[in-house]
C-alpha positions, 0 to 999 in steps of 0.5 A: 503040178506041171507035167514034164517028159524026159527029153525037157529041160526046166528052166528055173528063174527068179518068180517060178514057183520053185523059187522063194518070193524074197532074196535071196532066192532060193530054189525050195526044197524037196521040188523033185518030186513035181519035176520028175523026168526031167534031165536037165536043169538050168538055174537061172540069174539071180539065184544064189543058192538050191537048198539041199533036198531040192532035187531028191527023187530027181533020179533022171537029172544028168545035168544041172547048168547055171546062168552067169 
């Protein structure tokens, strides 16, 4: 499980272990709990949707940014 401090932004992009390994991809479920601290997420191309619960417990995320 990847460590990550408060002031990081995670990058999240098509072949990164938050995404599924087949279009459509899709950021999984419930990866808050790996991610915890973070502040900022860019969802990389490519993505066409975030499942649900895929930032619960993220409770440091004040922004989520996508790449057109």
């Amino acid at each position: 499980m990847a460590e990550y401090t408060a002031e990081e932004t995670l990058v999240i992009e098509v072949g990164s272990e938050y995404v599924s390994k087949s279009k459509p991809y899709k950021v999984k479920s419930k990866i808050g709990k790996k991610i915890q601290g973070i502040k900022k997420i860019v969802i990389g191309k490519g993505i066409s949707s975030i499942s649900e619960s895929a930032f619960v417990d993220c409770a440091s995320l004040c922004e989520v940014a996508v790449r057109i």
